[in-house]
N, C-alpha and C positions, 0 to 999 in steps of 0.2 A: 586751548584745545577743547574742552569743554563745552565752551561755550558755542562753537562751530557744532560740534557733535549736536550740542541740543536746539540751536539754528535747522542744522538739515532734518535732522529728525520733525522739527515745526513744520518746516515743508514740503515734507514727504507726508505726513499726515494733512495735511491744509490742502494740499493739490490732487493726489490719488486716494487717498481714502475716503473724499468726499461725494469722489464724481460716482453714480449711477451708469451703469456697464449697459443695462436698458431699461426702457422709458416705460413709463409707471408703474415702476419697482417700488416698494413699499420701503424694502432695504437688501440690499448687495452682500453676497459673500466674503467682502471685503473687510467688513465694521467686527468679523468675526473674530477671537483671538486665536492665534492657531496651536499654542501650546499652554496648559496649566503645568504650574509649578508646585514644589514641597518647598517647607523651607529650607531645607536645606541649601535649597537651589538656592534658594534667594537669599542666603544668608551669605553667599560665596560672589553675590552683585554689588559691582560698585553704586553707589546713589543714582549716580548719571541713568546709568541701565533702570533702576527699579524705579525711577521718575519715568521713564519712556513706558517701563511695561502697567505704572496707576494709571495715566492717562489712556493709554491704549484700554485699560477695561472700562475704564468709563465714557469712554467714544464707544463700543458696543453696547454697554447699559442704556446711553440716552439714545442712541439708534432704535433697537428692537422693542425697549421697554414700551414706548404707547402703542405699538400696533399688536401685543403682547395678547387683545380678545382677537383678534384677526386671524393671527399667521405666527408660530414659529417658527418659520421657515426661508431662509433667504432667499431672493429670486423670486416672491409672490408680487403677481402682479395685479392689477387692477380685476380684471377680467378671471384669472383666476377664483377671485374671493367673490363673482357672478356681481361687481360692483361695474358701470358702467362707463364705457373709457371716453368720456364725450369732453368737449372742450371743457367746461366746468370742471369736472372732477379731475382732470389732466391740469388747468390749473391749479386747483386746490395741493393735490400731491406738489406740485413742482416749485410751488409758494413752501411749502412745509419744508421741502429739502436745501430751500437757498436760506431761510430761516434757521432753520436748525444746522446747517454750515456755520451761518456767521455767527452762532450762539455758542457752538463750540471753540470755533478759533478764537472768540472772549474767555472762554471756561479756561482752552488750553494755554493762552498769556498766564493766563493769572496764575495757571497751575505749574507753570514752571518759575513762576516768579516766588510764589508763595509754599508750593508742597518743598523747596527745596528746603526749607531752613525746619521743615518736620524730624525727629527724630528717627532714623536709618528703621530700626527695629517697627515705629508706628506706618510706614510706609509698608516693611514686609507685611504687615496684620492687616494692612487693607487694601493689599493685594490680594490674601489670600480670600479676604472675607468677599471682594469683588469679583473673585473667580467664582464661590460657591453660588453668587445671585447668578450668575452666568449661565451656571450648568444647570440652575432652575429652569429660569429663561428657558435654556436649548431643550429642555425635557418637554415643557408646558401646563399647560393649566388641569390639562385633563388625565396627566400621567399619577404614579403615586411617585414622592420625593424620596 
């Protein structure tokens, strides 16, 4: 059961968390996580779960973090950052997003092959430390932390 559980959740993230909702998007709403945790919470997760919610922060981390002098803002487009939407740069973005797909569905094999046999406890500690780069991330560069 398990292992179906962690099959669908592979692709449900592989299939909808990759795709771009519109075209030269930097990055989508999607890569966002929609809820932080205490440990508490996480203390009350089976491994299955807090293997789904490491990966999930770090499919937003490797999302947002390069375009990080750009935009912290999901939904920024090409046009918006006064960058020019002309063939070139429309390939260049759309090279980066089928790139950084198959780089993750590499990251995400491995990480459920490998982060499982992690100790339960060192998983909740980098969740939680992956949430705090997060809320950095969402604030920005020019906020104070």
């Amino acid at each position: 059961m398990r292992l179906i559980t962690l099959l669908l959740f592979t692709f449900f993230i592989t299939n909808t968390g990759f795709a771009q909702t519109k075209k030269n998007v930097l990055f989508n709403e999607k890569v966002q996580t929609p809820k932080f945790h205490n440990i508490n919470e996480l203390g009350e997760l089976k491994k299955g779960e807090l293997l789904k919610l490491y990966i999930r922060r770090i499919y937003e981390i490797q999302s947002v973090l390069p375009f990080m002098s750009l935009t912290k803002e999901p939904g920024t487009t090409l046009a918006d950052l006064g960058i020019r939407e002309n063939s070139d740069n429309t390939k260049i973005l759309d090279k980066y997003h089928e790139v950084h797909t198959e780089a993750f569905r590499s990251t995400n094999d491995m990480m459920m092959e490998f982060v499982a046999y992690a100790d339960t406890e060192k998983i909740i500690l980098s969740i939680l430390y992956f949430e705090e780069i997060i809320k950095k991330l969402r604030i920005g560069i020019n906020e104070d932390y």
